[in-house]
C-alpha positions as CSV (number, residue, x, y, z in Angstrom):
1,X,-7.8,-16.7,-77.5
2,X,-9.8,-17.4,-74.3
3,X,-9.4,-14.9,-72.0
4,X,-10.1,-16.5,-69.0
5,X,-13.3,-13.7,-68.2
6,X,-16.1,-16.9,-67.9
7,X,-15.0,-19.0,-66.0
8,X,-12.0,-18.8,-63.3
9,X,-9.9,-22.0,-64.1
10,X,-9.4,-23.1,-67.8
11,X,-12.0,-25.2,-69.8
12,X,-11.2,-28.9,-69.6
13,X,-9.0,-30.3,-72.2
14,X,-6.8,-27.0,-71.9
15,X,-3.0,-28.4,-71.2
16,X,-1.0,-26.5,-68.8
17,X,1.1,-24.5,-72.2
18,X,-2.6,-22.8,-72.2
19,X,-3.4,-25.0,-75.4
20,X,-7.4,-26.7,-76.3
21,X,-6.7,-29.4,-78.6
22,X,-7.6,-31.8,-80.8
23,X,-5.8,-35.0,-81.2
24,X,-5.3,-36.4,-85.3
25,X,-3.5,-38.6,-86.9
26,X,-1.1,-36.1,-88.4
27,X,-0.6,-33.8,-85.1
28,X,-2.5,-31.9,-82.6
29,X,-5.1,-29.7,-83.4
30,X,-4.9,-26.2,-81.9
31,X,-8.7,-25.7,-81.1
32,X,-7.7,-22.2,-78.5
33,X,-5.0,-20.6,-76.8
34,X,-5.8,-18.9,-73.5
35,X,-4.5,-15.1,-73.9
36,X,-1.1,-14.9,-71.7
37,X,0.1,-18.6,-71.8
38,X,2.9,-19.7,-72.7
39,X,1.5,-21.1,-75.7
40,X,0.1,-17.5,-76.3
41,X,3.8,-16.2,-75.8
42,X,4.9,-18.8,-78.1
43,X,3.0,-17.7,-81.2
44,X,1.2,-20.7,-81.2
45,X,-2.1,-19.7,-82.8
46,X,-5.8,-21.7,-83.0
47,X,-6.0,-23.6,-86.2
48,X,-2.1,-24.5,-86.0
49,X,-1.3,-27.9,-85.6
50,X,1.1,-29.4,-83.7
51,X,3.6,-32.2,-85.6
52,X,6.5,-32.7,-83.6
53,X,9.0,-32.1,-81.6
54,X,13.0,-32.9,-81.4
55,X,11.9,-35.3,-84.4
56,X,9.1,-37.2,-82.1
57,X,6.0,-37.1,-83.5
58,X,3.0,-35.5,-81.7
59,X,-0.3,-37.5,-81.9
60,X,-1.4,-37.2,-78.0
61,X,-1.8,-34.7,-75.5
62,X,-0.8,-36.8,-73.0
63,X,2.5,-37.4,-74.6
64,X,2.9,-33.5,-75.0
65,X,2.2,-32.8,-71.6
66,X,5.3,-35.1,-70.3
67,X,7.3,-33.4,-72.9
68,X,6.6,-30.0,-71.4
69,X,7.1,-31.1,-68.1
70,X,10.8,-32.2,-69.0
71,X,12.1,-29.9,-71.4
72,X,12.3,-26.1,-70.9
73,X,12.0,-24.9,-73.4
74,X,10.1,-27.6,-75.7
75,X,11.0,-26.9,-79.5
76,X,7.3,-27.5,-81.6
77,X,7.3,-27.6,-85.1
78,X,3.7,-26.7,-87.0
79,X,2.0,-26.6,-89.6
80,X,0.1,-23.3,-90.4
81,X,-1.6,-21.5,-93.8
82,X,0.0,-24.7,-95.7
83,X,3.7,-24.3,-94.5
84,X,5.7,-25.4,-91.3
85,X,7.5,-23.5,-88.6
86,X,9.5,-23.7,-85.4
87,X,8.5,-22.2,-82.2
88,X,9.8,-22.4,-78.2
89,X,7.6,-23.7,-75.7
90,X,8.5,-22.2,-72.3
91,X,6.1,-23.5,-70.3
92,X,5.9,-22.0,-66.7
């Protein structure tokens, strides 16, 4: 988790759940979660990756971050340790 004690405003690339990641071809990487985001609150964890969400699949951040903006909360299914879960975005 990045704590935030560095630097005052996120690293770039974070996205505004509190998520670094890593666009793939099967999802998106979860490279860090900043402690206290919503994607911290989520469960959301760094070497989860992000596959989809109301049966969309999630290949670019860009994409995710319009999601976010327009659903509250954002259902995210991902893959972690070999199996696949659902969690609730509630992005602020």
């Amino acid at each position: 988790l990045w704590d935030g004690t560095e630097q005052k405003e996120p690293p770039p690339g974070v996205s505004g759940a509190g998520l670094v990641l890593l666009e793939e071809t099967q999802g998106l990487y979860v490279l860090a979660v900043i402690q206290d985001s919503p994607a911290d609150h989520a469960g959301i964890k760094p070497g989860d990756t992000l596959l989809r969400t109301a049966g969309e699949p999630l290949t670019q951040t860009a994409r995710l971050e319009m999601l976010i903006d327009a659903h509250r909360p954002l259902p995210l299914q991902l893959r972690r340790d070999g199996g696949e879960l659902w969690v609730q975005l509630n992005a602020r």
